[in-house]
N, C-alpha and C positions, 0 to 999 in steps of 0.2 A: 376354729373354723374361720377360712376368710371370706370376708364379706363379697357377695357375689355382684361384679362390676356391671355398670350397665348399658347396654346397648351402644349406644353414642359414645360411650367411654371406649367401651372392645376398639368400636372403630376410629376409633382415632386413633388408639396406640397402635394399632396394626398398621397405620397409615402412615403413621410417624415411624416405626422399624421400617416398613415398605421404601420409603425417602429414603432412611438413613441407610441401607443398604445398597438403594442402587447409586445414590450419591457416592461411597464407598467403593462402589464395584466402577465408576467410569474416573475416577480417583488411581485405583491400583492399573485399569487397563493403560492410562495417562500415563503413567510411574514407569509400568514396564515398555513401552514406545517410547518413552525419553530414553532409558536404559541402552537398547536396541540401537535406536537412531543416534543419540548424542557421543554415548563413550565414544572419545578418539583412537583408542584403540583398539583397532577394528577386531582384532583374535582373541580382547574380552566381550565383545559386545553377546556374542549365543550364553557365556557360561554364566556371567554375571545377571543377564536376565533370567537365564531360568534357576539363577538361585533366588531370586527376589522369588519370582514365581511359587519356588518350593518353600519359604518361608511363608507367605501369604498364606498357602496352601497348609502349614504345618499351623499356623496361628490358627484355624477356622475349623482344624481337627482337635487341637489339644488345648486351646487356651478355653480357659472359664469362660463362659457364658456370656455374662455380663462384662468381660472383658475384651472380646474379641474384637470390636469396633474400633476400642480404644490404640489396642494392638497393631488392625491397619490402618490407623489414620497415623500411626508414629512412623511405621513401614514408608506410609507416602510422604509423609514432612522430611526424614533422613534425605531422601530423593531428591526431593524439590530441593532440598538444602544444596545438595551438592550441584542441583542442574544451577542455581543462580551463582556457582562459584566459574560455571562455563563462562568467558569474558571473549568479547569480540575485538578484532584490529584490524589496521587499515594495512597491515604485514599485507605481503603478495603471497603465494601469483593468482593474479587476475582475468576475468576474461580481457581482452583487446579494449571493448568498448566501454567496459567497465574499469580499465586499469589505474584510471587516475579519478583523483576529487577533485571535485571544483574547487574555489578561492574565489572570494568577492569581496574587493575593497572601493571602499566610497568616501573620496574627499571633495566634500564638497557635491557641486551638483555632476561629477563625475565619477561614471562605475566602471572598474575593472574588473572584468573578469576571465580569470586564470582558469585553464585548462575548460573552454568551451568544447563543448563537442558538434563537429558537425563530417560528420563519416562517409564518404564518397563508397554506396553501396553499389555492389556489383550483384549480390544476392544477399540474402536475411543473411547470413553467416561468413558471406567472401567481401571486406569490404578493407579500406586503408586509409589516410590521410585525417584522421581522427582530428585531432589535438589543437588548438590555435586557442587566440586570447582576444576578447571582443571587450570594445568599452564605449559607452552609450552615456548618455545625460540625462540623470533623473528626472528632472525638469520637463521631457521629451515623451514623459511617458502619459498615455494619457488613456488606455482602457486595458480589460482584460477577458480575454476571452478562454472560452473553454472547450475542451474536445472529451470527449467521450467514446471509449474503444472498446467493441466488444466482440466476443470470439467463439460466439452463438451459446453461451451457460445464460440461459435468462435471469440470473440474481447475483452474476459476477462480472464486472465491467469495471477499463481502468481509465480512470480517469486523471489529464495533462493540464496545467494551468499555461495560458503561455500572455507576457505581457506586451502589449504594443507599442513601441516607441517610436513610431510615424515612419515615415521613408522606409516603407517593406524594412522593418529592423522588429522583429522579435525575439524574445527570449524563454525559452519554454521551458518548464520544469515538469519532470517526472521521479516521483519516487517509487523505489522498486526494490526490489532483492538485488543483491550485489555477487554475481556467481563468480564461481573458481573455476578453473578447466574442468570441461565433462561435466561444469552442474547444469541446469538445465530448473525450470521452476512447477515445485509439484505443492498444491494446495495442502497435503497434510504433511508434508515437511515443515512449510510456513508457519505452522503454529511450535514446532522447537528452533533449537539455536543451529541452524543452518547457513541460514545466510544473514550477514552485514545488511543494513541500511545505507543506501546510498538515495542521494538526490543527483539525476541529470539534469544537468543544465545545458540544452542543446540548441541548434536552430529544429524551427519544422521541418526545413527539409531533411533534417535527420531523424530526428524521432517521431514525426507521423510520418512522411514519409517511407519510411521503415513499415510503417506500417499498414497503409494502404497498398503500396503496391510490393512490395517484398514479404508480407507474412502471407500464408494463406486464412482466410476463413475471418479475416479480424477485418470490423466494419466500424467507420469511423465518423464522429459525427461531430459540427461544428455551430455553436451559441457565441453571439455577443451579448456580452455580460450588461449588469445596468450599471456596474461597479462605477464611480466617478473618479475621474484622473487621481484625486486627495489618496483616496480610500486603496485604489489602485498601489498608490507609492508606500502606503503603510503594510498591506501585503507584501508586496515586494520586498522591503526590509524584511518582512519577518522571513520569506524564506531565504533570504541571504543569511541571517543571524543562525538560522539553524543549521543552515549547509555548512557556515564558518565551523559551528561547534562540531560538527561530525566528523574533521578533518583532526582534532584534539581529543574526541571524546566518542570515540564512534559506539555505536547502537547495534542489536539487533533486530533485522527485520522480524516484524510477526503478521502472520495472517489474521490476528484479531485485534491488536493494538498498536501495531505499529508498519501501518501498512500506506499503500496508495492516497487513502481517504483518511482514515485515521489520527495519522501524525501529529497532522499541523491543524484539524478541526477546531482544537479548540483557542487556539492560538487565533485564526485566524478569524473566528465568532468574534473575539476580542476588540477586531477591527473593524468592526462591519456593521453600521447601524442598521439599532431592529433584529439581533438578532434571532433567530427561532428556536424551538425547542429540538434537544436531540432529537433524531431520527431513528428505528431499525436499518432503516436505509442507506445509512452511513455505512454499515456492516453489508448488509447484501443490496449490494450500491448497483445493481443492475440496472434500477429505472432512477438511480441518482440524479438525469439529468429534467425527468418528469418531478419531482422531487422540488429541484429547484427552479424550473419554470414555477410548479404553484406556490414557492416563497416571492414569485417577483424577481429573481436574479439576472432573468434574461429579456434579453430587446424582443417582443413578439411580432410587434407591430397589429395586436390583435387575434393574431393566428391562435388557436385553438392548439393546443399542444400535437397531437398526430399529424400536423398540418405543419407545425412545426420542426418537427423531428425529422418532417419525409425532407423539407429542404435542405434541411441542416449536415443532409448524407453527402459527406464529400467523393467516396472513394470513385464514381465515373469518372469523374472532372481530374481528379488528382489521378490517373493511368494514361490523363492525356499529356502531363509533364513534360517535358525533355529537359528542360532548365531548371537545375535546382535550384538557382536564384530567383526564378521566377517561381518557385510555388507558393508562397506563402498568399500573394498577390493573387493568381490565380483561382488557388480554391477559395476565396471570398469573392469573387467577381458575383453580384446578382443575388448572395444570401443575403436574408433579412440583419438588419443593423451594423451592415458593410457600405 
């Protein structure tokens, strides 16, 4: 006769199967959306899932008891096994705006940079004269500010770094997914191997720009950083070093690790004295820029964060443009730490 378990005990082993089950079931739901989504060949993608499916389903009918856990968690490693055999390239074809990498080389206190973007828009999707090569003097650089774009999801927002090198000369970086014709970017794609890792390296008036007055619905919002010229120029290298390497070694975008925010977080904690502890925020970066007001990151001049935030809203100011040479200049006219 077995000894009769006790209370606390029942439950906790109930709570522990209870885990290890739903852990298990959002495991094989994973497995089969990779399957679907990933295969490239698109007239295996129905048969091959729903044989994983019916093996799943055949494991949890006829395997032993104590076995059947074991069974799908081998089911999902095969999977994963094969999805990390999916490899990314900088191979074409590209969108327009997306077709080329950048190149950043630096001798001395002189930067070149190959294949800038800055896209003479006519609308979000009709635009031409992309491509040129801009080179600036490290020396010259001397803050960095931040923008912040959101596109009304309260806990997703993307955010642009762009660096200042005096005489209306910026340089902005944005990372993003890297689309192919007809891709277009969907939040639960982002998390498989869909799309490339790309870094733009653009003027503002191409990539906010783009986005104040050419997207609908995306509102965009501008901080001076407390970053100091030093600090400033060690950022900057580091995203030059990682844009270099993605042109030899490219990456997969991910919506959890290798995204907007993510990338270069830790890298550039690296640089940055003081700095704080990870965030949830990093990941649902929607009040990112509230976030970093309370580490100290930005010029307030006292302002109270919502007081800051209201000023910080470029998109009026930047719909009165006409000169794209002139906007960078403009939408800072009058905000705090301009």
């Amino acid at each position: 006769m077995q000894p009769t378990r006790s209370l606390p005990v029942r439950i906790a082993r109930r709570l522990f199967f209870f885990l290890l089950w739903l852990a298990l079931a959002l495991l094989t739901v994973w497995a089969a959306a990779a399957l679907y989504i990933d295969i490239r060949i698109s007239i295996l993608r129905i048969p091959v899932t729903l044989l994983f499916v019916v093996v799943i389903a055949a494991i949890l009918w006829k395997a032993p008891r104590r076995w059947k856990p074991v069974f799908v968690l081998a089911a999902f490693c095969l999977v994963v096994t094969w999805w990390f055999t999916l490899q990314p390239t900088n191979a074409g074809p590209w969108q327009e705006n997306v077709s080329r990498t950048t190149e950043i080389h630096i001798n001395g206190d002189i930067v070149s940079i190959h294949n800038f973007r800055n896209c003479d828009y006519r609308s979000e999707t009709v635009y031409s004269n992309c491509w040129g090569d801009l080179t600036v003097n490290l020396s010259h650089l001397r803050a960095v500010d931040f923008f912040l774009t959101n596109w009304g999801i309260p806990y997703v927002s993307h955010p642009i770094i762009s660096f200042d090198f005096g005489d209306n000369q910026h340089v902005a970086f944005s990372i993003e997914a890297r689309y192919r014709p007809g891709q277009d970017y969907s939040t639960l794609l982002g998390f498989f191997r869909q799309y490339d890792l790309v870094f733009i390296t653009a003027a503002e008036s191409d990539v906010m720009r783009l986005r104040t007055n050419f997207r609908k619905k995306e509102e965009v919002y501008l901080y001076r950083t407390t970053t100091t010229p030093e600090i400033a120029r060690a950022i900057f290298l580091t995203y030059a070093a990682y844009l270099n390497k993605l042109r030899d070694d490219p990456e997969w975008y991910n919506a959890l690790t290798r995204n907007c925010t993510t990338t270069l977080d830790r890298q550039i904690a690296e640089n940055i004295p003081n700095p704080k502890p990870w965030s949830y925020r990093l990941l649902v970066n929607g009040s990112l820029d509230e976030l970093l007001y309370s580490r100290g990151r930005f010029v307030s001049n006292g302002l109270a964060f919502p007081a800051l935030k209201a000023q910080a809203h470029i998109n009026p100011v930047a719909h009165t443009v006409t000169d794209p040479a002139q906007f960078s200049a403009i939408i800072r006219q009058g905000r705090v730490g301009f």
